[in-house]
C-alpha positions as CSV (number, residue, x, y, z in Angstrom):
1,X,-16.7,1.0,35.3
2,X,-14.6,3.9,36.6
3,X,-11.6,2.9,38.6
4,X,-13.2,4.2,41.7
5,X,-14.8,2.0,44.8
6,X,-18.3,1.1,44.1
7,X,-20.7,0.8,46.8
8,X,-23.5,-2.3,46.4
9,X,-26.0,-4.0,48.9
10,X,-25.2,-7.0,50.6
11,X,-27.9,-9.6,50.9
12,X,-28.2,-8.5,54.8
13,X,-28.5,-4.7,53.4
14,X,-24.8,-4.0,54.6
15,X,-23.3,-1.7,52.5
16,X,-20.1,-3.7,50.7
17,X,-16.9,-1.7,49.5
18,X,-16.0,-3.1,46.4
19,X,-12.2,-2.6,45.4
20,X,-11.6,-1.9,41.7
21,X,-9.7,-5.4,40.3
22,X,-6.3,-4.8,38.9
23,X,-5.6,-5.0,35.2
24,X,-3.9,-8.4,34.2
25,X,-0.7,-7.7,33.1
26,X,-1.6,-8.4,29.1
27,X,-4.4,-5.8,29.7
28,X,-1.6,-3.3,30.9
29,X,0.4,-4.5,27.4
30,X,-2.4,-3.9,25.3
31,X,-2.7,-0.5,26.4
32,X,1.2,0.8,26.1
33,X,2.1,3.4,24.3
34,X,3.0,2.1,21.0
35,X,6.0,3.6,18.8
36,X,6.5,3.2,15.4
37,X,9.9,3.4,14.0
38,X,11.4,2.6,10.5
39,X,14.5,0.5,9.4
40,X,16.7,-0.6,6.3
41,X,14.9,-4.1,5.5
42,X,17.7,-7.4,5.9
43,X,17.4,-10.5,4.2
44,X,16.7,-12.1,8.0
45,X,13.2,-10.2,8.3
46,X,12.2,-12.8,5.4
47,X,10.0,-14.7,8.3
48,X,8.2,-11.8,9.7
49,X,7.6,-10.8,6.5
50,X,6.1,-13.8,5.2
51,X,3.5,-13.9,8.1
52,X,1.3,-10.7,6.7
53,X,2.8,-11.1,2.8
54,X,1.1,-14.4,2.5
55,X,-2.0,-13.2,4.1
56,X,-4.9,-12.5,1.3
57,X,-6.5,-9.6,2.9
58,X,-3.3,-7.7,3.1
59,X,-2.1,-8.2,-0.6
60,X,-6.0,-7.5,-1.8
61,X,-5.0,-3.8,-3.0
62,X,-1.4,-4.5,-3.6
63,X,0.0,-5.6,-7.2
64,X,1.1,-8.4,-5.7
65,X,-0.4,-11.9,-4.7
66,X,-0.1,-13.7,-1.8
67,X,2.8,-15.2,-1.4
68,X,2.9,-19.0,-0.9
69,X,6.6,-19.5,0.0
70,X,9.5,-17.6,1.4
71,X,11.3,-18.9,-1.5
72,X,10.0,-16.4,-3.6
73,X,9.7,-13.7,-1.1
74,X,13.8,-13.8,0.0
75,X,14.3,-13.1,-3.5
76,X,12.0,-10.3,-3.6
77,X,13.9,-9.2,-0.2
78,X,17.2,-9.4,-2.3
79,X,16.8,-8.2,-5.8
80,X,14.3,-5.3,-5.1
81,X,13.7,-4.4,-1.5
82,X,17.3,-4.0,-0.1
83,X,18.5,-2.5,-3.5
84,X,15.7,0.0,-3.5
85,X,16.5,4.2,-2.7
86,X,14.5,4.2,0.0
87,X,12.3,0.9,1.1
88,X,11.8,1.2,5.3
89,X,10.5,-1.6,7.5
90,X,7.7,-0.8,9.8
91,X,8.7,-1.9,13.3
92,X,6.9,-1.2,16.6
93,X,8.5,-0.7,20.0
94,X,8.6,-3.1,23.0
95,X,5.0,-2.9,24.7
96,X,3.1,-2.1,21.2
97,X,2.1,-6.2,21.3
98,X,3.1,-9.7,22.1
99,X,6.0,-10.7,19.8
100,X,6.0,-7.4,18.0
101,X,8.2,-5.2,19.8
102,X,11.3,-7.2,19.1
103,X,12.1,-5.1,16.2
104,X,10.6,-7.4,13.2
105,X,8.6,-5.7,10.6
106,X,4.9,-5.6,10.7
107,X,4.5,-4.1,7.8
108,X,6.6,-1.8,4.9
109,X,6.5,1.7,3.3
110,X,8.4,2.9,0.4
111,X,8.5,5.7,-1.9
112,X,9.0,5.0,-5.5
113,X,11.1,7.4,-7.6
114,X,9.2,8.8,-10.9
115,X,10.5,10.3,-14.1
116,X,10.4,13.6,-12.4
117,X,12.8,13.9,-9.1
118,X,11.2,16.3,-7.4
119,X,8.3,13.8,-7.1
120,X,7.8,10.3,-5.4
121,X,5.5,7.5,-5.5
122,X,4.6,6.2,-1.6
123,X,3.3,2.9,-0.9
124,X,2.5,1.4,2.5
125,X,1.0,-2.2,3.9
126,X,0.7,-3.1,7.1
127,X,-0.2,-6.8,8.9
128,X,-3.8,-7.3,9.6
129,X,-3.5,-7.8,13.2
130,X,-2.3,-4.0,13.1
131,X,-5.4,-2.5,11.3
132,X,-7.3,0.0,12.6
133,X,-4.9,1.3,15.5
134,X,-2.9,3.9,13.4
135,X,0.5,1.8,13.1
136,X,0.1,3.0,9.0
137,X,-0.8,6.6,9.9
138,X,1.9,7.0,12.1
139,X,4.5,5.3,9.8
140,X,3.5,7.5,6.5
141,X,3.8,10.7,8.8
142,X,7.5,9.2,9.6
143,X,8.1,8.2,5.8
144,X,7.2,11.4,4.3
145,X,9.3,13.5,7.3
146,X,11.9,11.7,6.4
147,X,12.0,11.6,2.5
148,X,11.1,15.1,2.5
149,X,13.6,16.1,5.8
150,X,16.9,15.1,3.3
151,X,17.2,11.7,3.0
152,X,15.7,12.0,-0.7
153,X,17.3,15.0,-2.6
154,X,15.5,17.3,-4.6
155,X,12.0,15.7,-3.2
156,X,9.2,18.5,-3.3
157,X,5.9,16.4,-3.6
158,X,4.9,12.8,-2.4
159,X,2.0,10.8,-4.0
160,X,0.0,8.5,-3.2
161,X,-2.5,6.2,-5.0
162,X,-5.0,4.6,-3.3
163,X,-8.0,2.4,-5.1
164,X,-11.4,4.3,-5.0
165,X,-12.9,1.3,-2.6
166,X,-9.9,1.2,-0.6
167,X,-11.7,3.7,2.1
168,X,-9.2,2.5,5.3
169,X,-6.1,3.5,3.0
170,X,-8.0,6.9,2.3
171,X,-8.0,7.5,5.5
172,X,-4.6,6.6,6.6
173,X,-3.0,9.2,4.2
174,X,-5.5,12.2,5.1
175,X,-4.7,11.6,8.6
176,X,-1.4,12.1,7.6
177,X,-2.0,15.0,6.5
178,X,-2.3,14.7,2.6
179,X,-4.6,16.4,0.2
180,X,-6.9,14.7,-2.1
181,X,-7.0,16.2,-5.5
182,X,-9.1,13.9,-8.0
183,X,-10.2,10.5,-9.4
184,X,-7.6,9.1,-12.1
185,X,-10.4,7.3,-13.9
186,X,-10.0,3.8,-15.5
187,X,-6.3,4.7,-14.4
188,X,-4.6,1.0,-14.1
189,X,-5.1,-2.6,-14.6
190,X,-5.5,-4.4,-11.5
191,X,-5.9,-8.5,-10.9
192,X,-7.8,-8.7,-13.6
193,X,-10.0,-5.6,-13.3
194,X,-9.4,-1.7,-14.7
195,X,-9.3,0.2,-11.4
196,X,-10.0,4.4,-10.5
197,X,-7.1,5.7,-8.5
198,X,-7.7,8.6,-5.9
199,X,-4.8,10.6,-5.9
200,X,-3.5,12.6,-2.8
201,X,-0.2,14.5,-2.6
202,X,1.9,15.9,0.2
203,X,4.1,19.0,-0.9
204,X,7.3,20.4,1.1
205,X,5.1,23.3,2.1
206,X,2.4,21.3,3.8
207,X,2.4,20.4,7.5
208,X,2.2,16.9,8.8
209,X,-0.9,16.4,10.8
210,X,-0.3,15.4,14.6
C-alpha cells in the first residue's frame, strides 16, 4: 500500500478516509541509509568478533573453524590480525541496525601479500545477520580503493579466490567490479575436501562498479 489516503466503504456505504499509519520508529531504523567504513582492528573488538567467528555458517568457506572461545580468538587478534599490512574491520554507521552502528565490527577484509608485490590476495567475511544487503559489496569496493589508492605500494592487481559453490561470494566481488578469469581446478585442500577455486582479479586500470 502506497503512502497515499485510501478510500473504502463503511458498513452504512459512507465513504471512510483512511490515513496512511506511520512507520514505527524500528521500521524507520531498518530502512536508513547504511554506511560502511573500515578500521585498524584492536584487541577490544575480541567480543564483537566472536559473535559471527563462532558462528558455523560464517566460517563454512573460511580456513578456519568455528571458534569456541575468545581465548583462542584474542590471540588470533594479537599475533596475526593487528600485526598484519593491511587487515581492516568492517564497521557500519549509526542507523545501519540495532547495536551495530556503535563502531564494532561486523565482519573483516584483508588483503594478503603474495610473492609478487605488485599483487594481493583479498579475503572478506561478514556476520550472517548482514547477508544479502551489500554490507560485503560495499566494504570490497572500499578495500580495493584503498589498497590500490596508496596505502599498499607498488599494488597493481587484487585477487580473489572464491570456492566454485560459494555463489553469494561470486557475486559480492563481481558487483564490485572484478573480473572472472577461470576455474583453478582441484586448486586447494579444504576441511577435508580438495576444492576448485574461481578466480577473479581487479587491476589498477579497472573501474570500481557503483
Amino acid at each position: 500500500m502506497k503512502d497515499s489516503i485510501k478510500s473504502g466503504r463503511g458498513s452504512a456505504g459512507r465513504v471512510v478516509e483512511k490515513q496512511p499509519i506511520a512507520p514505527s520508529p524500528a521500521a524507520v531504523r531498518r530502512r536508513a541509509p547504511m554506511e560502511v567504513t573500515l578500521r585498524r582492528f584492536e584487541l577490544s573488538d575480541v567480543d564483537a568478533m566472536m559473535a559471527w567467528a563462532s558462528d558455523p555458517a560464517v566460517a563454512a568457506f573460511c580456513r578456519w573453524e568455528p571458534y569456541q572461545s575468545t581465548e583462542p580468538l584474542l590471540a588470533y587478534l594479537r599475533d596475526t590480525v593487528l600485526p598484519h599490512p593491511w587487515f581492516r574491520a568492517i564497521c557500519l554507521a549509526t542507523g545501519a541496525g540495532a547495536g551495530d552502528g556503535d563502531g564494532r565490527p561486523v565482519g573483516a577484509v584483508s588483503l594478503a601479500p603474495t610473492a609478487d608485490a605488485c599483487r594481493g590476495e583479498l579475503g572478506y567475511v561478514v556476520a550472517r545477520a548482514h547477508w544479502g544487503k551489500g554490507v560485503a559489496t560495499a566494504a570490497v569496493r572500499r578495500a580495493v580503493a584503498a589498497v590500490l589508492g596508496g596505502e599498499v605500494s607498488g599494488l597493481a592487481r587484487v585477487e580473489a579466490l572464491v570456492d566454485v559453490d560459494n555463489r553469494a561470494s561470486q557475486r559480492v566481488v563481481e558487483k564490485a567490479g572484478f573480473r572472472r578469469e577461470g576455474v583453478l581446478r582441484r586448486h586447494y585442500w579444504h576441511k577435508g575436501r580438495v576444492r576448485d577455486l574461481v578466480m577473479y582479479s581487479f587491476v589498477s586500470s579497472d573501474q570500481l562498479a557503483e
